[in-house]
C-alpha positions in Angstrom: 89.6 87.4 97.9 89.6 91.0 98.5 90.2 93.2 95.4 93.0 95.3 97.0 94.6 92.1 98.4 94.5 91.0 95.5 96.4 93.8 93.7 98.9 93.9 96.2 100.1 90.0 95.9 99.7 89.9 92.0 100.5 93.4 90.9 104.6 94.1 89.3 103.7 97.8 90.3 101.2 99.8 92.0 100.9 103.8 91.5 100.0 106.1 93.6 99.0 109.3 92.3 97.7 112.5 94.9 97.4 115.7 95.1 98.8 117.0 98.6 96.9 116.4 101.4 95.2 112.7 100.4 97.0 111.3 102.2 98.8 109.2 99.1 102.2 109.0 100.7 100.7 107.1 103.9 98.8 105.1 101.6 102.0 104.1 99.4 104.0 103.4 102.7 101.2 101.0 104.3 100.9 99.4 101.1 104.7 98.8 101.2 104.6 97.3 104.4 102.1 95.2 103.7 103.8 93.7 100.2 106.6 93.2 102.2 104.7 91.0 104.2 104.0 88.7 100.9 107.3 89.3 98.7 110.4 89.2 99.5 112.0 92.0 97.4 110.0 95.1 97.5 111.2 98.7 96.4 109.4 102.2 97.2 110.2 104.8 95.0 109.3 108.4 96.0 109.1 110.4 93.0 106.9 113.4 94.8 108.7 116.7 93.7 105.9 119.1 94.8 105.2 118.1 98.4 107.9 119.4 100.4 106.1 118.6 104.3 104.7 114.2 103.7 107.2 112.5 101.7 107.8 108.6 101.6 111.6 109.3 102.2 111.0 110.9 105.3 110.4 107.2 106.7 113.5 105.7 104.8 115.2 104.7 107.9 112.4 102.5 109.2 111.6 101.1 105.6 115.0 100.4 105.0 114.7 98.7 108.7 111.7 96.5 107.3 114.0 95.1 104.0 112.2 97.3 102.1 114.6 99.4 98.9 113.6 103.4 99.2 114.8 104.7 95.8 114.9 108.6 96.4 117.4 111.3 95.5 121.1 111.5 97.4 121.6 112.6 100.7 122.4 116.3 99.4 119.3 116.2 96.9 116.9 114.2 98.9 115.1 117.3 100.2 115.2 119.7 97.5 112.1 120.7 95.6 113.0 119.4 92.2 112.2 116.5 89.2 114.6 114.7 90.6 114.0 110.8 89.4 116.7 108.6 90.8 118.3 106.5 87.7 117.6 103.3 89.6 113.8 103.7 89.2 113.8 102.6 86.1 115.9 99.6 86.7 113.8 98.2 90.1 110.3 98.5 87.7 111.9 96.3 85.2 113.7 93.7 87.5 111.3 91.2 88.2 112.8 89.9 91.2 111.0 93.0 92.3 107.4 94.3 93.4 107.0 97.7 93.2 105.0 100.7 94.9 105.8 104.2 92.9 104.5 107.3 95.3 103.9 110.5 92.8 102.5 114.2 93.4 99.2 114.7 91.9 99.3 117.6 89.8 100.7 118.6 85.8 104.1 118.7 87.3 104.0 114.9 89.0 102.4 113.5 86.2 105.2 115.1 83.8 107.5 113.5 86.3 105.8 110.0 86.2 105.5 110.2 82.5 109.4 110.1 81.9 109.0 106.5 83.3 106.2 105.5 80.9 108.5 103.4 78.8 109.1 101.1 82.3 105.2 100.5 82.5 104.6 99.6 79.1 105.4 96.2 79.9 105.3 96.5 83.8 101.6 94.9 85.3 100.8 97.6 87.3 97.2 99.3 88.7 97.2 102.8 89.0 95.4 104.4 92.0 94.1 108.0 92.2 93.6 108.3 96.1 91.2 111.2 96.7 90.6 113.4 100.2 87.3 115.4 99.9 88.1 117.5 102.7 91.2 119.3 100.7 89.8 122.3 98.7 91.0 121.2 94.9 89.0 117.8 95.7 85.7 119.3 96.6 83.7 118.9 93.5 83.9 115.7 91.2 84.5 118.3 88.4 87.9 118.5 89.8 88.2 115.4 90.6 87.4 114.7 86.4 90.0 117.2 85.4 92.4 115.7 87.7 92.0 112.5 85.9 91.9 113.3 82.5 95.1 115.6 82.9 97.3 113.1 85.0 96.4 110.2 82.3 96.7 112.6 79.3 100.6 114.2 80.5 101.9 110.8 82.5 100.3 108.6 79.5 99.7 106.1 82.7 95.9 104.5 83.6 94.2 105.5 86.8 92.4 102.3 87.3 91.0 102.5 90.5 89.7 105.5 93.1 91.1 105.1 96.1 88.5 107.0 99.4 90.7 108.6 101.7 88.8 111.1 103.1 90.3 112.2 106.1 91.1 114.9 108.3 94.5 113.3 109.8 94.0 112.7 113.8 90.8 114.3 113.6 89.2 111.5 111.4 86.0 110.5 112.3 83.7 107.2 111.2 81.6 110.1 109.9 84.6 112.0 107.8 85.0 108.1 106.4 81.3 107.4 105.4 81.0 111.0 104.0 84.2 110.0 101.7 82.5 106.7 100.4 78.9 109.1 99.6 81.3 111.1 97.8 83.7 108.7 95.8 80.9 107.0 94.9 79.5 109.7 93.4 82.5 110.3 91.2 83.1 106.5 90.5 78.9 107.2 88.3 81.0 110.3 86.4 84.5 109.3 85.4 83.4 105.4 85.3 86.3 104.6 87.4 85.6 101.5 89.9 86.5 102.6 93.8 88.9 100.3 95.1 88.6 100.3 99.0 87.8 102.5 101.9 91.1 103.7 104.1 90.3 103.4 107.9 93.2 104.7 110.2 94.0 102.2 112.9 92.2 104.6 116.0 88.7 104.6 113.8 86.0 101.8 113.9 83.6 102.1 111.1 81.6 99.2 109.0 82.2 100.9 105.5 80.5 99.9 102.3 83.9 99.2 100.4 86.7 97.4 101.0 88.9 98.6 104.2 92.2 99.1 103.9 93.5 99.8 107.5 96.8 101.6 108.2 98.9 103.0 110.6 99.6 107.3 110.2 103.2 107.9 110.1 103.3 111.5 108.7 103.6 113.8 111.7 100.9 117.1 111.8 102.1 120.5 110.4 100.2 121.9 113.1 
């Protein structure tokens, strides 16, 4: 069996951490979707207080429309740029009727954010994936990529067990932008001994890729 197959059907939790532009919150929505294809009680919870343009909660409507829970902020809150955790978070990680896919920003801030939850995940089997975009400019050296790492474990206290390639450059992705993103990752898997997990391939790209693909549909619309 595939590993991230795997993951998703066995997993209480999976974490998605990203800085903006990795494309993390597509990757936490496909993920959903595809959970909800195995379980029958899924939640997404978009804790993401520092990108205000691709947020999970933007696609609440059409989550909610698949039976999947979107545990963000109220109506008059949902928008603002703020820690704002909803109560309920908590509560869906610990209920195990649930399976659970947690989208956070990337950076000190999101990984102060996620570490308020830490006492739900001492218990909770959950993988924590660190989905990296080479193409953004704070993901252009593994150096970064190591810093990253050691200060999202270090202030959220939670494991990034797998890397995640996502190189992409949105509806410009090319099998080349892909393949350069596995050279890369794999690279960065030999420094921070950190296994990669899979390969994303958006659903208008054909490319025979050396990890595991993990195909999804784009939801986020273009800035520009």
């Amino acid at each position: 069996m595939k590993l991230f197959k795997k993951i998703i059907e066995e997993k209480k939790a999976i974490i998605f951490f990203g800085m903006f532009g990795t494309g993390k919150t597509e990757m936490a929505i496909n993920t959903a979707l595809r959970m909800r294809e195995i379980h029958e009680k899924v939640s997404l919870a978009d804790i993401d207080t520092i990108s205000p343009y691709f947020r999970s909660r933007d696609e609440k409507r059409f989550l909610e429309s698949q039976g999947i829970d979107v545990l963000v902020p109220s109506n008059a809150m949902m928008y603002a740029d703020l820690p704002i955790i909803v109560p309920q978070v908590g509560g869906y990680i610990q209920n195990p009727s649930y399976r659970n896919v947690i989208d956070v920003g990337g950076n000190d801030d999101g990984a102060t954010v996620l570490g308020s939850l830490n006492r739900f995940f001492e218990t909770t089997d959950y993988a924590g994936l660190l989905v990296i975009n080479k193409n953004r400019p704070f993901a252009d050296k593994p150096e970064k990529i190591q810093h990253q790492i050691e200060q999202l474990t270090l202030k959220s206290r939670i494991r990034v067990d797998y890397l995640v390639n996502n190189s992409n450059l949105s509806y410009e992705t090319s099998e080349k932008t892909i393949l350069d993103g596995e050279e890369y990752i794999k690279e960065i898997s030999e420094i921070v001994n950190i296994p990669v997990l899979c390969t994303v391939v958006p659903d208008f790209v054909e490319v025979n890729t050396y990890y595991e693909q993990f195909r999804i549909k784009r939801f986020m619309t273009p800035m520009f």
